[in-house]
C-alpha positions as CSV (number, residue, x, y, z in Angstrom):
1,X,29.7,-32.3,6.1
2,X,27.1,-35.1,4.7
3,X,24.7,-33.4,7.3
4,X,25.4,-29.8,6.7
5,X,25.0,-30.3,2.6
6,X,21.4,-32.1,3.1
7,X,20.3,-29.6,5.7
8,X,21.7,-26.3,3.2
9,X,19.2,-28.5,0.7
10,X,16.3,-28.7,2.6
11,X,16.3,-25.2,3.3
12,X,17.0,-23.7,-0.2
13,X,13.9,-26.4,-1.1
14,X,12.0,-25.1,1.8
15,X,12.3,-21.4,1.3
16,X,11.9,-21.6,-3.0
17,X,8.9,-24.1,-3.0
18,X,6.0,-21.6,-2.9
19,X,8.1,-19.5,-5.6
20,X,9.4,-21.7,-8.4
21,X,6.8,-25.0,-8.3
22,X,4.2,-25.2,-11.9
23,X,0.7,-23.7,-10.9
24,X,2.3,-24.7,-6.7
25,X,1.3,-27.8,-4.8
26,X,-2.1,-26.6,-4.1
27,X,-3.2,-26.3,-8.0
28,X,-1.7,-29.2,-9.4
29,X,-3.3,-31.7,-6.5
30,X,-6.8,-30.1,-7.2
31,X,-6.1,-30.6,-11.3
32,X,-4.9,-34.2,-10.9
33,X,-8.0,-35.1,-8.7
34,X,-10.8,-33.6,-10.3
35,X,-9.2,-35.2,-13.6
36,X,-10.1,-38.4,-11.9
37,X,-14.0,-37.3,-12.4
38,X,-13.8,-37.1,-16.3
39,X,-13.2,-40.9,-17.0
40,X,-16.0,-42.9,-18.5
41,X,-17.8,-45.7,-16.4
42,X,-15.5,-48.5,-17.9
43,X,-12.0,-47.2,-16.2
44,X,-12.9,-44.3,-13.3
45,X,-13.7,-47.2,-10.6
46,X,-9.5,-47.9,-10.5
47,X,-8.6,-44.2,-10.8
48,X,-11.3,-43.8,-8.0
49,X,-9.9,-46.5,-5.5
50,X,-6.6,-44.8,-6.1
51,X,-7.7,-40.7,-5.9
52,X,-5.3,-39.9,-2.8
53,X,-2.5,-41.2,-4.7
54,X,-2.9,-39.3,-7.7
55,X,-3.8,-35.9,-5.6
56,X,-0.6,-36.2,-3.2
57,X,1.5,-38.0,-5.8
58,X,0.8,-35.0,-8.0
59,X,3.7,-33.0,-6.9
60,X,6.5,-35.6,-7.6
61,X,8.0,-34.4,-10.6
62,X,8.6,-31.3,-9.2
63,X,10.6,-32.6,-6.1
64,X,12.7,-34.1,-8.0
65,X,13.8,-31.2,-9.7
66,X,16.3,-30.6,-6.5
67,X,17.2,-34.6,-7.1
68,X,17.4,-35.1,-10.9
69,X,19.4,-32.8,-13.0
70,X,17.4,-33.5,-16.4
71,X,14.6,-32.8,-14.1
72,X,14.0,-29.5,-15.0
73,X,13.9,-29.0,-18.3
74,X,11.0,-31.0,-18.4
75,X,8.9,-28.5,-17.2
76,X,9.0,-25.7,-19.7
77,X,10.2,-24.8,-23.5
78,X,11.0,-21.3,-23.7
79,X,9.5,-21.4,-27.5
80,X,10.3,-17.7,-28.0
81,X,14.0,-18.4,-28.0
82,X,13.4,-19.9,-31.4
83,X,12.5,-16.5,-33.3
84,X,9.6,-14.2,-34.0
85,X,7.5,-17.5,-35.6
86,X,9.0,-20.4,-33.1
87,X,5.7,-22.6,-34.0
88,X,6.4,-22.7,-37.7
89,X,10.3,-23.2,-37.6
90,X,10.3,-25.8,-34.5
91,X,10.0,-29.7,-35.9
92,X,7.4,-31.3,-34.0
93,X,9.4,-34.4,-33.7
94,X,12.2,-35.2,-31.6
95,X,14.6,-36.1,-34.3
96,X,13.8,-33.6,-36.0
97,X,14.4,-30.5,-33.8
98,X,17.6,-32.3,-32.6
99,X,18.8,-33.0,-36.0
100,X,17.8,-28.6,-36.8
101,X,18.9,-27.2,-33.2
102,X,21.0,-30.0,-31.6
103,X,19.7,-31.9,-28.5
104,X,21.6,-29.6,-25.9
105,X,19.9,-26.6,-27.4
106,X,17.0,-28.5,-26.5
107,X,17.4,-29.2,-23.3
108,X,19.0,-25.8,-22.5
109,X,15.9,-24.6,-23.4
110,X,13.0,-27.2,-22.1
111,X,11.5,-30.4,-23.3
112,X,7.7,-30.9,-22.3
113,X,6.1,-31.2,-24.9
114,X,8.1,-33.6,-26.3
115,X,8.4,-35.0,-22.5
116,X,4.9,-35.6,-22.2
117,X,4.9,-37.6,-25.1
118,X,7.7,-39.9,-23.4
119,X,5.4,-40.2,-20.2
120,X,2.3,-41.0,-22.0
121,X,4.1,-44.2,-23.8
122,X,5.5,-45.3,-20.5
123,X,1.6,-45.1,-19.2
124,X,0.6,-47.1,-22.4
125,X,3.4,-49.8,-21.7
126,X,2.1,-49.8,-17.8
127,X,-1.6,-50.2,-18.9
128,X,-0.1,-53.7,-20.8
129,X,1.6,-55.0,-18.1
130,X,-1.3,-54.3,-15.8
131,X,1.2,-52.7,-13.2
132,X,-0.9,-50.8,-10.9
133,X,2.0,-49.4,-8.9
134,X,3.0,-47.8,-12.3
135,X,-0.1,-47.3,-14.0
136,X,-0.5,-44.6,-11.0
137,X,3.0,-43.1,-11.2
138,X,3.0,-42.9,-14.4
139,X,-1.0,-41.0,-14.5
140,X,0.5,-38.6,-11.8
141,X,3.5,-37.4,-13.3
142,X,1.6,-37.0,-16.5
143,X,-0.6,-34.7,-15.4
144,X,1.6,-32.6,-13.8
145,X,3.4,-32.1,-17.2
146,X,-0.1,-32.1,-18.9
147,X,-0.9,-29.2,-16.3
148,X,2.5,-27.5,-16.7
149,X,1.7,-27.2,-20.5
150,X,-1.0,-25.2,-19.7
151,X,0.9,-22.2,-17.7
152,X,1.8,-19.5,-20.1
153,X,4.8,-18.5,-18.1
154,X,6.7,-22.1,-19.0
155,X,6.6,-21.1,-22.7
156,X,9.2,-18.0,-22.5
157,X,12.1,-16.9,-21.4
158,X,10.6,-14.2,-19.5
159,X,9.2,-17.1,-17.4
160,X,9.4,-14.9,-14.4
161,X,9.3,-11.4,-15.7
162,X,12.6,-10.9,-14.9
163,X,13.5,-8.9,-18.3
164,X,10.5,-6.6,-18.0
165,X,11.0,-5.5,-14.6
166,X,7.7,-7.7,-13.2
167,X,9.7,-10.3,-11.4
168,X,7.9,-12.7,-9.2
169,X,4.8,-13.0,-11.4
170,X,5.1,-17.0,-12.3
171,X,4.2,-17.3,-8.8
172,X,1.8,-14.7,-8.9
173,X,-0.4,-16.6,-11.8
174,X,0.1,-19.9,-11.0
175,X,-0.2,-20.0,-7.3
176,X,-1.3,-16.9,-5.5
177,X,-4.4,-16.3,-7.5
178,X,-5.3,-20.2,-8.0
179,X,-5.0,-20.4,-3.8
180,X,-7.5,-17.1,-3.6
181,X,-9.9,-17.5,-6.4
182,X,-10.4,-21.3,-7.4
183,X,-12.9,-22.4,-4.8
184,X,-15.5,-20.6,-7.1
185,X,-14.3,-22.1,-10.3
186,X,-16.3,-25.0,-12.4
187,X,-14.6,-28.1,-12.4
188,X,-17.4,-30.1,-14.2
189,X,-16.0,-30.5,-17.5
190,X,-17.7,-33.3,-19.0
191,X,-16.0,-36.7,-19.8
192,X,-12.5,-37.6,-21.1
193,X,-11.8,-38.0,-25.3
194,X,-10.0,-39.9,-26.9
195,X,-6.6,-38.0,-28.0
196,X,-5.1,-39.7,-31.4
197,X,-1.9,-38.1,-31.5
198,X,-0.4,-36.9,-28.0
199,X,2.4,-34.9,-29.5
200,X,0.3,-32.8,-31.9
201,X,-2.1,-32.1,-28.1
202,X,1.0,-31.4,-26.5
203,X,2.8,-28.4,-29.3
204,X,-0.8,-27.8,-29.9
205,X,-1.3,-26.8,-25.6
206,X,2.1,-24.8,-25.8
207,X,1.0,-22.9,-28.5
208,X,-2.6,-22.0,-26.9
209,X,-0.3,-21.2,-23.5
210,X,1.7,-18.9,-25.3
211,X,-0.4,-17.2,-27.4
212,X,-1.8,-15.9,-23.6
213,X,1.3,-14.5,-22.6
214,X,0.6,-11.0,-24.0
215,X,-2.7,-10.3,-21.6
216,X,-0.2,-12.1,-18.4
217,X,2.3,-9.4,-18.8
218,X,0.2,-6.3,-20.1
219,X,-2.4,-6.7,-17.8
220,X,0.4,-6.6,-15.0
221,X,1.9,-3.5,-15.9
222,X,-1.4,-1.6,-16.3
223,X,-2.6,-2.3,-13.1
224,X,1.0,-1.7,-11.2
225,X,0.9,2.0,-13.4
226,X,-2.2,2.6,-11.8
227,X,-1.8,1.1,-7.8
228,X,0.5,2.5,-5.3
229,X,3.0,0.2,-4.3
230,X,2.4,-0.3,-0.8
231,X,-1.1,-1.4,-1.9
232,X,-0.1,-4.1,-3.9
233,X,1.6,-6.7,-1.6
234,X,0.6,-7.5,1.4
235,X,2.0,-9.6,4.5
236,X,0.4,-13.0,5.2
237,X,1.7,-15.9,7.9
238,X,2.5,-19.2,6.2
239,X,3.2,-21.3,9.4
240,X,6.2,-20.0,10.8
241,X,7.1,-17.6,8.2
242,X,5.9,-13.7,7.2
243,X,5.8,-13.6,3.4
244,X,5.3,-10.5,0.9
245,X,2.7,-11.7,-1.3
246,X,0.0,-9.8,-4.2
247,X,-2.4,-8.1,-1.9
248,X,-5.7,-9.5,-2.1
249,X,-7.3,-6.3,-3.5
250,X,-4.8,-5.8,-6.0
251,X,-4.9,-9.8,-6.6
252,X,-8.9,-9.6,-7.5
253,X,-8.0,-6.4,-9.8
254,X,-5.2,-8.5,-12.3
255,X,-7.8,-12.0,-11.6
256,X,-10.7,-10.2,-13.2
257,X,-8.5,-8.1,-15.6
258,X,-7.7,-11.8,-16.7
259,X,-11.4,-12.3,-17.7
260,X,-11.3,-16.4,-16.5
261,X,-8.1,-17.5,-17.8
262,X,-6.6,-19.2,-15.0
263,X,-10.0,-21.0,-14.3
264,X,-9.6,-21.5,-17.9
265,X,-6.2,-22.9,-18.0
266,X,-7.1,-25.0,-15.1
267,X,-10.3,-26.4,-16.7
268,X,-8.6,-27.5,-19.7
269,X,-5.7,-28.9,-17.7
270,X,-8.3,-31.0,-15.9
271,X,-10.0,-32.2,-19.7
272,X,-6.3,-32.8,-21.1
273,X,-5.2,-34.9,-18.5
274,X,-8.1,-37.2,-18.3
275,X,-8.4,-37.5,-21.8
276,X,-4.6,-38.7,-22.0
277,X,-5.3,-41.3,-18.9
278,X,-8.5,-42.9,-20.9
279,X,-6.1,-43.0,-24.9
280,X,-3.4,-44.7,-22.8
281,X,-5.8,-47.1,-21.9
282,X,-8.0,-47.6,-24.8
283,X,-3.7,-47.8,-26.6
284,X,-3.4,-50.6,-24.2
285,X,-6.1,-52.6,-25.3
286,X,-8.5,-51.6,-22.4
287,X,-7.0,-53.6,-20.1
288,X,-9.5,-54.9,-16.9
289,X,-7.9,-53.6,-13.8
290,X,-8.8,-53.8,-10.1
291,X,-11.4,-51.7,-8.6
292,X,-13.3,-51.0,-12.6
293,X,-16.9,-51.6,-10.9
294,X,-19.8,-48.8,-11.1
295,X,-20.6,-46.2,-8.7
296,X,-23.5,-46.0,-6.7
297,X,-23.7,-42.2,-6.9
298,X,-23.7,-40.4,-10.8
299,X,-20.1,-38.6,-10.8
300,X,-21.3,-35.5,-11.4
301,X,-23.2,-35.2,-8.5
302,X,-20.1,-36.6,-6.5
303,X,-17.9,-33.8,-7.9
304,X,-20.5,-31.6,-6.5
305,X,-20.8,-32.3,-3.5
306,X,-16.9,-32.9,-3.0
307,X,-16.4,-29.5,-4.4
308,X,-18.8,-28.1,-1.9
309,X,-16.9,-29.8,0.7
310,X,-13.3,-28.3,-0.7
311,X,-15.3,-24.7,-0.7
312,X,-16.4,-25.2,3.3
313,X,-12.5,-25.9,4.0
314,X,-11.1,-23.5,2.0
315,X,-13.4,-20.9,3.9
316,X,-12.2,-22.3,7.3
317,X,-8.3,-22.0,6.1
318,X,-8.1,-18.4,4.5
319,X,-5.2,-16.8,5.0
C-alpha cells in the first residue's frame, strides 16, 4: 500500500509539473542564475563558487508543494478576492491583515508577499551566522518567491483562466512562451540595490503584477476570436510523452501582442532578486565569506558570452 501511495504521487507530480509550477523549471533556473551576475564585486565571488546550486536548487519550493501543506499558499495572493480596491483595504503588515481578515483567510487565499518577507530575514539571520549551507538555501528559495511575485497570474483568482473560459493560460505565460522566446531576451540588468524595506518591494511587485493582468487575459481572447482552433495548439514530444501545447505561430502572435512583458517580468525578477541577496547581506553586517575574491573577466562580458552559449543550446534542443 506504502508503494502504491508513493507511486500514485509520483505520477500526479509527473504528469502536473509542466502545468501548475511559477514561470516552470526552465524560467525560474535561468532568473536565479543570471541574478548571480547583478552582485557587486565585494559578494558575487561566493554566489559565483556556488551558481549550480542556486540554478538547480531554484525549483525547491515548488517540490515541496506535493510535501508541505502550507507550501502552497506561499506562492500566490489572489489580491482581487479582497474587493474592487484590494491595495488600499489590504494592511501591509501581517498583524494587521490577520487582525482585519483573520489568518485562515489569509492563507486560504496566499501569503507571498508577506512570505518573502519571512525568507528574506531567515537569509539575514544565515548571513550572521556565516552558514553557507543556508545562506544558499535560503538565496534560492527567495528567489523563487521573488520570481513568483512577478507572474501576474499568482495575483487572482482567475489564476488559470478558469472563470473566463481561457483555462490553461498560467502555463501558457509563464512557461510555454518563456521556453520559446527567452533566448533573445536581455539579461544585463545592471548591478543589485540596496532594498530598505522588503515588505513595501514585495506589495509594491504584487501590485505592478496585477495591474498586468488586464493585457494577459484581453490579449488572449482577441487573438482566440480571431485564430481557428486547430491552429492554435499544436502537438510537440516531451520525452516520452505527446502534449497539446500553444502552437508556435499562435504563441509568437499573443508574445508580441504582449509588447515585452514577460521579458520584462523576467528582467525585473532577475534585478529584485539580486537586490534582496546584496540588503540581506549589507543587514548582516557584510559578512566575509568563502570564495569573495575578484574575477578575472568583467561580469558583463561573462554574462555575454554565457548567454551566447545558453542561445547555441537552446537552438540545438528546440522542440
Amino acid at each position: 500500500m506504502k508503494n502504491r501511495t508513493l507511486l500514485l504521487l509520483f505520477l500526479c507530480f509527473s504528469i502536473s509539473a509542466n502545468s501548475i509550477f511559477p514561470w516552470g523549471f526552465f524560467a525560474h533556473k535561468r532568473i536565479n542564475k543570471y541574478a548571480v551576475f547583478t552582485l557587486p564585486e565585494e559578494l558575487i565571488g561566493f554566489y559565483k563558487k556556488n551558481i549550480e546550486y542556486i540554478e538547480e536548487h531554484s525549483v525547491d519550493a515548488d517540490k515541496r508543494r506535493y510535501a508541505v501543506k502550507e507550501e502552497a499558499p506561499r506562492h500566490y495572493i489572489d489580491i482581487d478576492y479582497y474587493g474592487e480596491h484590494p491595495f488600499d483595504s489590504m494592511p501591509r503588515k501581517w498583524n494587521d491583515a490577520v487582525d482585519k481578515y483573520s489568518e485562515d483567510t489569509l492563507q486560504a487565499y496566499g501569503i507571498l508577499p508577506w512570505h518573502i518577507q519571512i525568507i528574506y530575514k531567515r537569509l539575514v539571520y544565515a548571513f550572521i551566522a556565516k552558514d553557507s549551507d543556508k545562506i544558499l538555501k535560503y538565496s534560492a528559495d527567495l528567489g523563487h518567491y521573488v520570481a513568483d511575485a512577478h507572474v501576474p497570474l499568482h495575483t487572482t483568482l482567475n489564476y488559470d483562466g478558469q472563470f473566463t473560459g481561457q483555462k490553461g493560460i498560467h502555463a501558457f505565460w509563464e512557461s510555454r512562451l518563456p521556453e520559446l522566446f527567452s533566448e533573445n531576451y536581455d539579461y544585463l540588468v545592471g548591478t543589485a540595490q540596496y532594498e530598505y524595506s522588503v515588505l513595501d518591494f514585495a506589495w509594491e511587485t504584487v501590485e505592478t503584477s496585477h495591474n498586468a493582468l488586464d493585457s494577459v487575459f484581453s490579449f488572449d481572447n482577441i487573438l482566440s476570436e480571431t485564430y481557428e482552433k486547430d491552429k492554435q495548439y499544436s502537438y510537440e514530444k516531451r520525452g516520452t510523452k505527446t502534449i497539446n501545447v500553444r502552437s508556435e505561430e499562435y504563441s509568437d502572435a499573443y508574445h508580441n501582442m504582449l509588447s515585452g512583458m514577460v521579458e520584462r517580468r523576467m528582467r525585473k525578477s532577475i534585478t529584485s532578486i539580486g537586490n534582496l541577496w546584496y540588503s540581506a547581506w549589507v543587514d548582516a553586517g557584510q559578512p566575509i565569506l568563502d570564495g569573495m575574491q575578484n574575477s578575472e573577466a568583467p561580469f558583463t562580458e561573462e554574462i555575454k558570452i554565457d548567454h551566447k552559449i545558453t542561445k547555441k543550446d537552446a537552438r540545438g534542443h528546440q522542440h
